[in-house]
N, CA and C of each residue as an Amber inpcrd file, in Angstrom:
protein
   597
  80.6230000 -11.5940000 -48.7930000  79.2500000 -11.6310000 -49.3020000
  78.9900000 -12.9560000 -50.0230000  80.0660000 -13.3860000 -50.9300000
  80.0580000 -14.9010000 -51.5650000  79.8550000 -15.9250000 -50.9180000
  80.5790000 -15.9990000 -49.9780000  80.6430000 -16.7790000 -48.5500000
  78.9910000 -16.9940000 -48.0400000  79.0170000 -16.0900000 -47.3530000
  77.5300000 -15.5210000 -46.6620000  76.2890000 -16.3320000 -47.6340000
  76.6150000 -15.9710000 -49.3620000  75.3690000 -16.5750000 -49.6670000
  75.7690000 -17.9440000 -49.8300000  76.6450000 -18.5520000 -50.1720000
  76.7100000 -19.8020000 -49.9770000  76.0860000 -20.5070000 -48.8610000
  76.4500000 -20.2010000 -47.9940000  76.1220000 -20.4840000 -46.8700000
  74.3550000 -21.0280000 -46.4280000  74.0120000 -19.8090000 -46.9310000
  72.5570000 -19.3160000 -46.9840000  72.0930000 -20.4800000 -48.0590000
  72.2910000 -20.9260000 -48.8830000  71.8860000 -22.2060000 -50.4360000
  72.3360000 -23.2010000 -49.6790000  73.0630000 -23.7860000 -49.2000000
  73.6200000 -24.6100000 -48.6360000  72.7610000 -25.0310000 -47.6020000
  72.5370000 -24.2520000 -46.6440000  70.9720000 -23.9980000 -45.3700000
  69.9930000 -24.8460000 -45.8380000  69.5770000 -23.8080000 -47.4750000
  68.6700000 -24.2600000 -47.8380000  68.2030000 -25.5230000 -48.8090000
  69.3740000 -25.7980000 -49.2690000  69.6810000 -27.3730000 -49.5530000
  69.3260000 -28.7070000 -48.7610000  69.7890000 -28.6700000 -47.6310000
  70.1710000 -28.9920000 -46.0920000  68.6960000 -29.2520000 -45.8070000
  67.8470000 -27.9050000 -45.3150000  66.9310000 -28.1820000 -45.4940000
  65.6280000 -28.8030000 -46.3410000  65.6180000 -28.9500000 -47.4220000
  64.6410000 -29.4110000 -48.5200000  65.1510000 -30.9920000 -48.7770000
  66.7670000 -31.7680000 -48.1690000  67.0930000 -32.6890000 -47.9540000
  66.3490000 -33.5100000 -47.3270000  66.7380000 -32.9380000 -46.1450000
  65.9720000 -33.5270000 -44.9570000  64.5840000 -33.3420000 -44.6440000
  63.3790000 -32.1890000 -45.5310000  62.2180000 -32.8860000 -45.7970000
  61.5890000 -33.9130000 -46.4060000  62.7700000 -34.0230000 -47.6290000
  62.2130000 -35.2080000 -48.1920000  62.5170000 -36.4850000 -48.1450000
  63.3150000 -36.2830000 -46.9810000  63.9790000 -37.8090000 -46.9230000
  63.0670000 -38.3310000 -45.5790000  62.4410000 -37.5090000 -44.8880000
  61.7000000 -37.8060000 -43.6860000  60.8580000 -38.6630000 -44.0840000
  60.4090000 -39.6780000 -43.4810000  59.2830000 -40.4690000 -43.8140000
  57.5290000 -39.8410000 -43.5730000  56.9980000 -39.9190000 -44.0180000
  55.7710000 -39.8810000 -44.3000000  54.9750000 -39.4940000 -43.0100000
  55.3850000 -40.6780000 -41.8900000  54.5510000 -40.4030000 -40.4070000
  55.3290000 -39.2950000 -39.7630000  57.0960000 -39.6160000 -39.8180000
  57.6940000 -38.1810000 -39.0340000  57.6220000 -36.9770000 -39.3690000
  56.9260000 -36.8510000 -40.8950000  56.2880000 -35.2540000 -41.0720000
  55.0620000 -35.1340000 -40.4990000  54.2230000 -36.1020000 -40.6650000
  52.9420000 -35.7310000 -40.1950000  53.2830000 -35.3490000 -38.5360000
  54.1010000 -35.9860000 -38.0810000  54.5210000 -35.5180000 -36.7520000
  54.8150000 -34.0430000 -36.0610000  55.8770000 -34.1780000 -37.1620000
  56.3660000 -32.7360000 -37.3110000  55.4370000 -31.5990000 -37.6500000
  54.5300000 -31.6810000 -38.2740000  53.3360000 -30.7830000 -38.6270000
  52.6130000 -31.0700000 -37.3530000  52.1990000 -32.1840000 -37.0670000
  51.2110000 -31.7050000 -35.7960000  51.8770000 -31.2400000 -34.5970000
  53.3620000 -31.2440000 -33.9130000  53.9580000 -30.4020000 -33.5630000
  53.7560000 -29.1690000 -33.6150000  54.2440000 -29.0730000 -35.1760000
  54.2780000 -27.4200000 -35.1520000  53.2560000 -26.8020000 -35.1140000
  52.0590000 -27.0710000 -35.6770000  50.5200000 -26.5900000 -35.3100000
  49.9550000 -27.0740000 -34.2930000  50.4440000 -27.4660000 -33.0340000
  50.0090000 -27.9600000 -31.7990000  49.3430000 -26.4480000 -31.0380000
  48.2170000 -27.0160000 -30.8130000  47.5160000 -25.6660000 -29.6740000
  46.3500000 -26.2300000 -28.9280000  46.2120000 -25.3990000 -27.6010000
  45.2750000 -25.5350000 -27.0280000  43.9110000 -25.4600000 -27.4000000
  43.7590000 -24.5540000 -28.4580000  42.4420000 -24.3430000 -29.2850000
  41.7320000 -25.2170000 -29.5670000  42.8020000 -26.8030000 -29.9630000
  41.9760000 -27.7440000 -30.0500000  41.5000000 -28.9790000 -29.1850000
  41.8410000 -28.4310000 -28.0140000  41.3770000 -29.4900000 -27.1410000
  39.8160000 -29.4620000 -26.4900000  39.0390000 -31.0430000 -26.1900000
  38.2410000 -31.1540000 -26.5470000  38.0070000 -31.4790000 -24.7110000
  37.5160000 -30.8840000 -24.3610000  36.8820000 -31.4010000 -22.8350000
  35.5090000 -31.3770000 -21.9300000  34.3640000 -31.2340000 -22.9920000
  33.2420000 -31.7250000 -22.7690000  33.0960000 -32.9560000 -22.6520000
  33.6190000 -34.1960000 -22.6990000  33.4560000 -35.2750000 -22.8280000
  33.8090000 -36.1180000 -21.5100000  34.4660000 -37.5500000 -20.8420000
  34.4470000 -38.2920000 -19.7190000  36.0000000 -37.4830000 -19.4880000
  36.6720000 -37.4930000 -20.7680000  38.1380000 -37.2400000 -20.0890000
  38.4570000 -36.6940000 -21.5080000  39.7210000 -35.1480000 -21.2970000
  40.2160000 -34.3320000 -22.2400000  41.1990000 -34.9930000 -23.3190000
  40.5570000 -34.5960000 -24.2770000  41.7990000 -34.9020000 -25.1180000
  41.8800000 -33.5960000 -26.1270000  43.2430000 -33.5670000 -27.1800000
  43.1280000 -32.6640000 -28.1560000  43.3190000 -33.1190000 -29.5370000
  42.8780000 -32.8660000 -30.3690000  42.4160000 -33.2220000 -31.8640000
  42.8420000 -32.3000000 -32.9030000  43.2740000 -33.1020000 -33.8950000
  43.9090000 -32.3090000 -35.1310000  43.8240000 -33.0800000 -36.2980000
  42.9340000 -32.3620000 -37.7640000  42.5140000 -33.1210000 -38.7160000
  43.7840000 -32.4030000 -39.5120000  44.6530000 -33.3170000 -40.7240000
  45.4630000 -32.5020000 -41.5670000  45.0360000 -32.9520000 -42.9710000
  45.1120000 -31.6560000 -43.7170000  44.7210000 -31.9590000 -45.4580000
  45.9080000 -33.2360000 -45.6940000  45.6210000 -34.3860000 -46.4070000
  46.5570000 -35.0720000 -47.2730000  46.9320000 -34.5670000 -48.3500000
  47.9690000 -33.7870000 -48.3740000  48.3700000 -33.6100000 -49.7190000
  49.1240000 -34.3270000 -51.1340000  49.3930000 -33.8700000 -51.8740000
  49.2120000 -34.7470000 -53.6170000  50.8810000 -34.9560000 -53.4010000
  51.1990000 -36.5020000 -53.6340000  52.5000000 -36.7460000 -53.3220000
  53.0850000 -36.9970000 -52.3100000  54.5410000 -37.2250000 -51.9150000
  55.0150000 -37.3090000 -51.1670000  55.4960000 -35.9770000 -49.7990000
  54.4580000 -34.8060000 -50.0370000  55.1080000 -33.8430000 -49.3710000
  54.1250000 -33.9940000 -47.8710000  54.6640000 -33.5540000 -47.1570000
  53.8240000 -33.4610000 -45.7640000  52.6540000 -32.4990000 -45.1810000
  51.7500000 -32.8310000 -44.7250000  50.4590000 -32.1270000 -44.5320000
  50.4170000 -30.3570000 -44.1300000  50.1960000 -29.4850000 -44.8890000
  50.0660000 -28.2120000 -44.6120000  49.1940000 -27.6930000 -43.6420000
  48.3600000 -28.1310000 -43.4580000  47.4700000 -27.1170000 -42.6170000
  46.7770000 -28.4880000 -41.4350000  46.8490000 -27.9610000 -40.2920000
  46.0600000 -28.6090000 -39.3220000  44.4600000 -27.9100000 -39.2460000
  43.0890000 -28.2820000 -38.7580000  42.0830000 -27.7830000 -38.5420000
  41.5970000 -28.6170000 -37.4600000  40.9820000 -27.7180000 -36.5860000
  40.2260000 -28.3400000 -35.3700000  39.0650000 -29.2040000 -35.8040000
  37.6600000 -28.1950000 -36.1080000  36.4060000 -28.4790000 -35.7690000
  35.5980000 -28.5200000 -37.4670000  36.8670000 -27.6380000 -38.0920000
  35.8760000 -27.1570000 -39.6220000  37.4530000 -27.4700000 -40.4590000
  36.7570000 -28.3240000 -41.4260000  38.1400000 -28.4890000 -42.6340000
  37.2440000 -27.6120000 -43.9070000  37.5020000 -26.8470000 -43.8110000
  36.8240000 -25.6760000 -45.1790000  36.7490000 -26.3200000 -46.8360000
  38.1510000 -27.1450000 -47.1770000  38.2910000 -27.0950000 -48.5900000
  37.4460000 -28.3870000 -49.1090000  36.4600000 -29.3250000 -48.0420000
  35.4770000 -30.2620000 -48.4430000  36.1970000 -31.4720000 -48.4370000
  35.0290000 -32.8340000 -49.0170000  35.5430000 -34.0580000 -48.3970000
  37.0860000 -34.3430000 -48.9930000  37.4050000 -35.2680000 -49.0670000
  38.4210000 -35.9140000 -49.2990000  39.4490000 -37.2140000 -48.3320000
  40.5990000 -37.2340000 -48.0550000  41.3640000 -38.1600000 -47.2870000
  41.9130000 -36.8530000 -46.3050000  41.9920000 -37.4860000 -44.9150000
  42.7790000 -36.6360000 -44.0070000  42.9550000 -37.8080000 -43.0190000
  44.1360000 -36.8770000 -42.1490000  44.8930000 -37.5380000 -41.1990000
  44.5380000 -37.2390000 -40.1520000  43.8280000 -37.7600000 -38.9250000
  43.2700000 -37.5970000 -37.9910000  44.1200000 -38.1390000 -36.9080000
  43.9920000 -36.7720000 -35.8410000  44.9710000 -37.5540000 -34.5590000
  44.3870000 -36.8430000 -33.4060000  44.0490000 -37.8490000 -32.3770000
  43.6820000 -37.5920000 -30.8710000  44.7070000 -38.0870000 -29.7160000
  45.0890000 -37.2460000 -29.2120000  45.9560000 -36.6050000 -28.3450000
  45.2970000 -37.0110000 -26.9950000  45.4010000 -37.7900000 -26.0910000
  44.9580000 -38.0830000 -25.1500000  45.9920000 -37.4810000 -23.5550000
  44.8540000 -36.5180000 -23.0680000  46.0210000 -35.7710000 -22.5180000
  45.3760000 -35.7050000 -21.1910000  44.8790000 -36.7940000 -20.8590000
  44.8890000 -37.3750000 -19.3420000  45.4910000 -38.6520000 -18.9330000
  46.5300000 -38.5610000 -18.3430000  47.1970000 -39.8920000 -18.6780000
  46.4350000 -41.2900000 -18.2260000  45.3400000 -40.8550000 -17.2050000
  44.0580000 -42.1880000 -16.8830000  44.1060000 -42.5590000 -18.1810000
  43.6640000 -41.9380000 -18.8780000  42.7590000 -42.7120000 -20.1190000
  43.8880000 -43.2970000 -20.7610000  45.1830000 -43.2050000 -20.8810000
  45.8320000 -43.7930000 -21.8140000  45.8320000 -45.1920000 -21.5820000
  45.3550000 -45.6660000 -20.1580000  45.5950000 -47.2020000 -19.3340000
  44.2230000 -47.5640000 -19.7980000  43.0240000 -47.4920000 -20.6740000
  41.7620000 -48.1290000 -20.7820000  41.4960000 -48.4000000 -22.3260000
  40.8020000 -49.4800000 -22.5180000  40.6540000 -49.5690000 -23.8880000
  39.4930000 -48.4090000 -24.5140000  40.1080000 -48.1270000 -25.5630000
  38.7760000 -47.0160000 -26.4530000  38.8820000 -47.3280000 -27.8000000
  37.7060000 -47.7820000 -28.1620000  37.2710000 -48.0450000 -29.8960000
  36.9150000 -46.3130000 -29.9810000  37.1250000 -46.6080000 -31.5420000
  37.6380000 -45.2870000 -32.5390000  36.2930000 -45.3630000 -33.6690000
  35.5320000 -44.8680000 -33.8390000  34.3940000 -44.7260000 -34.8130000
  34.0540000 -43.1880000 -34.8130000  34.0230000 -43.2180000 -36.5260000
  33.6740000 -42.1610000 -37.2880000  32.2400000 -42.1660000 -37.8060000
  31.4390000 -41.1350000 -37.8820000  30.4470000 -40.9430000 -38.4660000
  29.9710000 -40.1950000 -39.0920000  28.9100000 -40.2950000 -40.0500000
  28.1940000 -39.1450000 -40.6930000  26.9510000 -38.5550000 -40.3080000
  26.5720000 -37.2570000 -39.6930000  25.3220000 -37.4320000 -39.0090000
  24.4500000 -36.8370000 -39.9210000  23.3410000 -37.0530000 -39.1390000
  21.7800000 -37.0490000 -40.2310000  21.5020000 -37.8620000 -40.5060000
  21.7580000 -39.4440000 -40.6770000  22.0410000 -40.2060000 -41.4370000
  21.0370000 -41.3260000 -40.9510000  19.5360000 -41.0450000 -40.3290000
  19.3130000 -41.9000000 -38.9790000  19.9280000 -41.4940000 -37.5410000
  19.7390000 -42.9010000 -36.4100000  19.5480000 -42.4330000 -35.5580000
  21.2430000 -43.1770000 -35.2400000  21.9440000 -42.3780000 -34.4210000
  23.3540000 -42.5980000 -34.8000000  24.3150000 -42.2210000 -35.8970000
  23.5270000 -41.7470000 -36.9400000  24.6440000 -41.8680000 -38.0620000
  24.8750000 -42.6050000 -39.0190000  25.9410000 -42.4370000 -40.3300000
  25.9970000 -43.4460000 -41.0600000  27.7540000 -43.4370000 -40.5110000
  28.0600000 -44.6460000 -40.2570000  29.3810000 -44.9240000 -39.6070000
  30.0730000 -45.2760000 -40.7470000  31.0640000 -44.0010000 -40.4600000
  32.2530000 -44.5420000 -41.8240000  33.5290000 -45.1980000 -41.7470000
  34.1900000 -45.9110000 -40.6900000  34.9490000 -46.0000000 -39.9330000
  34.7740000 -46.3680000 -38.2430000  35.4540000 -47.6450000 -38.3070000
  35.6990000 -48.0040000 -36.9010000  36.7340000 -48.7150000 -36.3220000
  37.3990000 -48.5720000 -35.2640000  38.5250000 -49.3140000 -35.0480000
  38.0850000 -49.9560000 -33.4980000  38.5520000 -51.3420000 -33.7450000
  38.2460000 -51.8840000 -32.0920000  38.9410000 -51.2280000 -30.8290000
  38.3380000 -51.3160000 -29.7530000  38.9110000 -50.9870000 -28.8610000
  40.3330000 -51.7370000 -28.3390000  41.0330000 -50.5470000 -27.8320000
  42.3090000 -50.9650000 -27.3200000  43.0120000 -49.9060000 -26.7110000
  43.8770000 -50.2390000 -25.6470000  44.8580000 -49.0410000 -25.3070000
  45.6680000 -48.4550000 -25.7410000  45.7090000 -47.1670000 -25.4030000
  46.9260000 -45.7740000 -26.1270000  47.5900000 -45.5670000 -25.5070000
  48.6910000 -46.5990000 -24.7170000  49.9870000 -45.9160000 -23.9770000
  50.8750000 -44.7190000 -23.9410000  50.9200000 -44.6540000 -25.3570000
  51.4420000 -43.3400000 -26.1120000  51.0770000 -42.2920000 -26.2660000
  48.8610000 -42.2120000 -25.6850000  48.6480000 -41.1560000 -25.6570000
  48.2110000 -40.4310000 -26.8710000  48.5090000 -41.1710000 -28.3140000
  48.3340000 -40.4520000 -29.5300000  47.2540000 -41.6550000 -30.0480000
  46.5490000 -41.4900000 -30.5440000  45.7800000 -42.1070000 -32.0480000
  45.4740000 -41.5080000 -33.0330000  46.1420000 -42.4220000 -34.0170000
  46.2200000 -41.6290000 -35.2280000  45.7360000 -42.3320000 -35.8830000
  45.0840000 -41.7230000 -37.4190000  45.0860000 -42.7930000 -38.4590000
  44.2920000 -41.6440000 -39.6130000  44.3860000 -42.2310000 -40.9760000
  42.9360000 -41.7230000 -41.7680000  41.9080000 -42.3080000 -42.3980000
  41.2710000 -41.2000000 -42.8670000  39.5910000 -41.5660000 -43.1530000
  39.4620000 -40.6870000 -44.0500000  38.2240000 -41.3820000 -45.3150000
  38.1140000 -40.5690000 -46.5010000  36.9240000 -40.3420000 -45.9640000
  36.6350000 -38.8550000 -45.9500000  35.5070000 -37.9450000 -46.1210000
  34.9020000 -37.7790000 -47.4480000  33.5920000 -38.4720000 -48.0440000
  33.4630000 -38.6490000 -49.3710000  32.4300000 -37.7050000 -50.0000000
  31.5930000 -37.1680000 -48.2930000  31.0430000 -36.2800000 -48.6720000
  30.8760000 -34.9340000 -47.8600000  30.3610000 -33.7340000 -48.3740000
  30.0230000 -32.3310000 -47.7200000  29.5070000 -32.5980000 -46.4750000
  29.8540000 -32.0990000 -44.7680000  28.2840000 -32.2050000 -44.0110000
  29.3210000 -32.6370000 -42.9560000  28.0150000 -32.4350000 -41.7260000
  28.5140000 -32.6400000 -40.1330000  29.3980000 -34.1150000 -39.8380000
  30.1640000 -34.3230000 -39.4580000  30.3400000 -35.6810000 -39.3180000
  30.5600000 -35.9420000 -37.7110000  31.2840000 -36.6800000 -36.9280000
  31.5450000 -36.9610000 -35.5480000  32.6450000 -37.9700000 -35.3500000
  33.4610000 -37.5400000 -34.5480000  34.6640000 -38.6650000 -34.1570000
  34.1050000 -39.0830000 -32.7100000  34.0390000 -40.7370000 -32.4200000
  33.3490000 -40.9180000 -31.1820000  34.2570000 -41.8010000 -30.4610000
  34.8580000 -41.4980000 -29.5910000  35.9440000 -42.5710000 -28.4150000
  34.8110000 -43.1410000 -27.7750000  34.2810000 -44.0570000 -27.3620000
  34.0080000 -45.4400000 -26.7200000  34.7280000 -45.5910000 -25.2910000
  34.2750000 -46.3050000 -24.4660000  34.4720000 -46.5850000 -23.4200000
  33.2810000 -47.5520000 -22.9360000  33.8310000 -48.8340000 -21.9420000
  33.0430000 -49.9100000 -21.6360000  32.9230000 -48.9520000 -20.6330000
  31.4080000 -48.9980000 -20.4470000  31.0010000 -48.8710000 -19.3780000
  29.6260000 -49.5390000 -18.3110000  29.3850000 -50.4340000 -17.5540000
  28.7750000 -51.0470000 -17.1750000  28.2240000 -52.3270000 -18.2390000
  29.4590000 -52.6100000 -18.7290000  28.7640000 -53.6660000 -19.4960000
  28.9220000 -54.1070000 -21.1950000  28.9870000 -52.5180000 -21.4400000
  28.2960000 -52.0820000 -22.9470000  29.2060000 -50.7030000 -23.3510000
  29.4700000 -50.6360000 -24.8140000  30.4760000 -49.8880000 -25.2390000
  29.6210000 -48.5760000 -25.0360000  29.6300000 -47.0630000 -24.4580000
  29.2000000 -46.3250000 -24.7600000  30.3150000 -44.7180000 -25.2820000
  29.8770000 -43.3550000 -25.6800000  30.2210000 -42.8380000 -26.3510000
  30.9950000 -41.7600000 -24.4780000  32.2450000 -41.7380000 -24.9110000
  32.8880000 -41.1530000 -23.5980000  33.1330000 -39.7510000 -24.3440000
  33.6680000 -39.6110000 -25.5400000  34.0110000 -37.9960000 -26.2760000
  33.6170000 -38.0960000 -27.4220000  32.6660000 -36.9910000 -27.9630000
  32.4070000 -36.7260000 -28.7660000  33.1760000 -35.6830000 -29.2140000
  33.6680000 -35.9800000 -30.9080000  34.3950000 -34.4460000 -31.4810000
  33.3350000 -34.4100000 -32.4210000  33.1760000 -32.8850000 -32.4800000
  32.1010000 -32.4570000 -34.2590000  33.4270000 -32.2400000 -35.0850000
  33.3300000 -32.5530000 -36.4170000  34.2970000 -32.2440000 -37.6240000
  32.9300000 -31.8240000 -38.6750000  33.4420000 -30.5880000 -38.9650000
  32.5280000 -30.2990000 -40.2820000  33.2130000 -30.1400000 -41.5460000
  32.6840000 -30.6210000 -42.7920000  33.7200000 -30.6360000 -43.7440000
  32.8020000 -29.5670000 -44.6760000  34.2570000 -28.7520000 -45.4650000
  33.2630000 -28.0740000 -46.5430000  33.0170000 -26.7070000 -45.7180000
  32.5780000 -25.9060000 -46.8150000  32.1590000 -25.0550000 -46.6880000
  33.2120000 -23.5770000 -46.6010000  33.9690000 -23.8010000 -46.7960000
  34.9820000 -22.7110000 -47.1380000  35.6330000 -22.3120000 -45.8600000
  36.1110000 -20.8220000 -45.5750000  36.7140000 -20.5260000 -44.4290000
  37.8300000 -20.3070000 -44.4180000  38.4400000 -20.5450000 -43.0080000
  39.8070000 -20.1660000 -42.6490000  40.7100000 -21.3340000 -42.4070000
  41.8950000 -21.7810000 -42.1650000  42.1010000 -23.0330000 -41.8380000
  42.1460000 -23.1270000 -40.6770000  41.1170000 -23.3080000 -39.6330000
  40.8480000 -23.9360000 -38.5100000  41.8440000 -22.7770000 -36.9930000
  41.5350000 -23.1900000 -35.4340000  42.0000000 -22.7640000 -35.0140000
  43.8420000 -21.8440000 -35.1060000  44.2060000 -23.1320000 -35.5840000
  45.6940000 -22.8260000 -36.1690000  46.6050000 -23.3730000 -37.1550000
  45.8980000 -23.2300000 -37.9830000  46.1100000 -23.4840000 -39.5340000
  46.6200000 -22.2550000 -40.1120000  46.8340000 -21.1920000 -39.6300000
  47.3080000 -19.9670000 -40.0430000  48.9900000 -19.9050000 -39.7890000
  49.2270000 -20.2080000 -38.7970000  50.6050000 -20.0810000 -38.3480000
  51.5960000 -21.2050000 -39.5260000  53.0390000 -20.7660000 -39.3310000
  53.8510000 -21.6460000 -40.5460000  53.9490000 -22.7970000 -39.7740000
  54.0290000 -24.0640000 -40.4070000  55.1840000 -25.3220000 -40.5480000
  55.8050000 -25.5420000 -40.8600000  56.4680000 -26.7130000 -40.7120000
  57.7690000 -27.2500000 -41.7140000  58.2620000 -26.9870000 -42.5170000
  57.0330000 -27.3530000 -43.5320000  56.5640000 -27.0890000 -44.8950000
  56.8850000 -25.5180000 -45.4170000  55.9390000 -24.6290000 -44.4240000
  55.6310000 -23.7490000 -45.0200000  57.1850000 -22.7670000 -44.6120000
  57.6540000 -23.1780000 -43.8490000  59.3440000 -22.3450000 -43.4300000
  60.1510000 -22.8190000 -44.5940000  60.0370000 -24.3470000 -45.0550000
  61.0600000 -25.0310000 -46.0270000  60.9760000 -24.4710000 -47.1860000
  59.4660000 -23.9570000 -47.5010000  59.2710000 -23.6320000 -49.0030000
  59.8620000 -22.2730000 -49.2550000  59.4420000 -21.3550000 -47.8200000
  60.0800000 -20.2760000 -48.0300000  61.6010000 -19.7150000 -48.0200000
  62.3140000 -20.5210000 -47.5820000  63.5000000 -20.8930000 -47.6110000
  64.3810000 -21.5430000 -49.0770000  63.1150000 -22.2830000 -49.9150000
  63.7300000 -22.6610000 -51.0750000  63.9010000 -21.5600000 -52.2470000
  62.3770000 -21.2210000 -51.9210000  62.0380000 -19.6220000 -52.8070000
  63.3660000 -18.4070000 -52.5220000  63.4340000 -18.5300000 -51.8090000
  64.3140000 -17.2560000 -50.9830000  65.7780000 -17.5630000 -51.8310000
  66.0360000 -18.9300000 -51.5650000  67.3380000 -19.4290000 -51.6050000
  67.9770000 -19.2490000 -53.4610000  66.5280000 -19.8010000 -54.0760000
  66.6200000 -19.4530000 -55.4680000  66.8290000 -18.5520000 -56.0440000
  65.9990000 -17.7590000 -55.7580000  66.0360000 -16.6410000 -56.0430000
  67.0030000 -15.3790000 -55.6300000  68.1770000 -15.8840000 -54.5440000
  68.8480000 -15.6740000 -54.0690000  70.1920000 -15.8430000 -55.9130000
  70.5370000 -16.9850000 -55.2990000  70.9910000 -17.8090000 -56.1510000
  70.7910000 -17.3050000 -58.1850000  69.7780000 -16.8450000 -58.3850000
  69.5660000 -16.1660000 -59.8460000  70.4400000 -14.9230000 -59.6050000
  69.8110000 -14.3270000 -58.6350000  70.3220000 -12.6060000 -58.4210000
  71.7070000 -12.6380000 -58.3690000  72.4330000 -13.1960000 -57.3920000
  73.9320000 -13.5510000 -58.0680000  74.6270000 -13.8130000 -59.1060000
  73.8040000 -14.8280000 -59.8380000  74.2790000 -14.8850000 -61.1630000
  74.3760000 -13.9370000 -61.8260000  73.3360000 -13.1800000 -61.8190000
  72.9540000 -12.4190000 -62.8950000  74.3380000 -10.8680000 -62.2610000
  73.7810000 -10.5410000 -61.2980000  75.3800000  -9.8110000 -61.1580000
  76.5390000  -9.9000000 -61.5110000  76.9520000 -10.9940000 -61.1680000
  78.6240000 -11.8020000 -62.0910000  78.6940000 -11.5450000 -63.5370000
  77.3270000 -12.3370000 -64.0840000  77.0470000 -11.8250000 -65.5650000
  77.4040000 -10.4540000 -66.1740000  76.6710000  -9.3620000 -64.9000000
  76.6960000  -7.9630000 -65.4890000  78.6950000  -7.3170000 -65.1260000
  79.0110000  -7.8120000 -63.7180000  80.0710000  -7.4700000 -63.8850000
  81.1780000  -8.1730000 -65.1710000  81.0900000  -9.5750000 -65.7440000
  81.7740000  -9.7700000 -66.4410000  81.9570000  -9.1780000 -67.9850000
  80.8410000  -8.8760000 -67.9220000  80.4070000  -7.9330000 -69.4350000
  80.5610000  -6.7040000 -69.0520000
């Protein structure tokens, strides 16, 4: 049984190691991994891709919750990543612009990145959401000439809710923490037995 829980603290050592020693982008990785779903793929547009906004959280720990279309807990910084999952498109250049709509005709643009190719298939990056309200992620594509809008994503910020298509299911995070909790508390309860048998 001594054995066994050792074992088990040790696991969980092991683990909470190697979250925090991960760098910054290979969690965000690892989180959009593990909350990877079809739910969020976007294929009204010239060509499919799939999309995943993650809360930035306080410190060095890695992003908890992915959301598709609605980030509930309001503006702030998040990590935005489009998944380009036609491999055509990964061979063409696409500028990256964010917006705020209502804002006029187009938007008030909060964010833009020049066009260029995604071999890799991923674009990532973030953007501070500063305020409540509809916003739009817009991929670009030259077309006859002139940059026009090839995919549109809606992102709505605010407004409470659920966390997004699959923001419910665990991550990294949320397996590591429960694993530390477990492990601790593991770890007291033993003591405290030894205690009672030694007295």
């Amino acid at each position: 049984m001594k054995k066994t829980f050792e074992r088990a603290l040790n696991l969980v050592w092991i683990s909470l190691v190697a979250l925090v020693a991960l760098p910054a982008h290979a969690q965000l990785m690892l989180a959009h991994e593990g909350h990877h779903s079809g739910d969020c793929a976007i294929k009204s547009g010239a060509f499919p891709v799939a999309f995943s906004a993650y809360e930035k959280p306080k410190g060095n720990l890695p992003p908890m919750h992915a959301f598709c279309d609605h980030v509930p807990e309001g503006a702030g910084e998040l990590h935005l990543t489009v998944d380009l999952t036609d491999p055509d498109s990964r061979e063409i250049p696409i500028a990256v612009r964010l917006v705020m709509e209502g804002h006029g005709e187009g938007g008030h643009e909060i964010l833009s990145l020049p066009a260029k190719a995604y071999p890799s298939g991923s674009i990532t990056f973030e953007a501070s959401f500063d305020d409540l309200g509809q916003y739009a992620l817009l991929l670009d594509t030259e077309k006859n000439g002139k940059m026009t809008t090839a995919v549109r994503i809606p992102i709505h910020v605010g407004g409470g809710g659920g966390h997004g298509s699959h923001g419910s299911g665990f991550g990294v995070t949320e397996i590591a923490l429960l694993l530390a909790v477990g492990g601790i508390a593991g770890f007291f309860l033993m003591r405290r037995r030894a205690s009672a048998k030694a007295s």
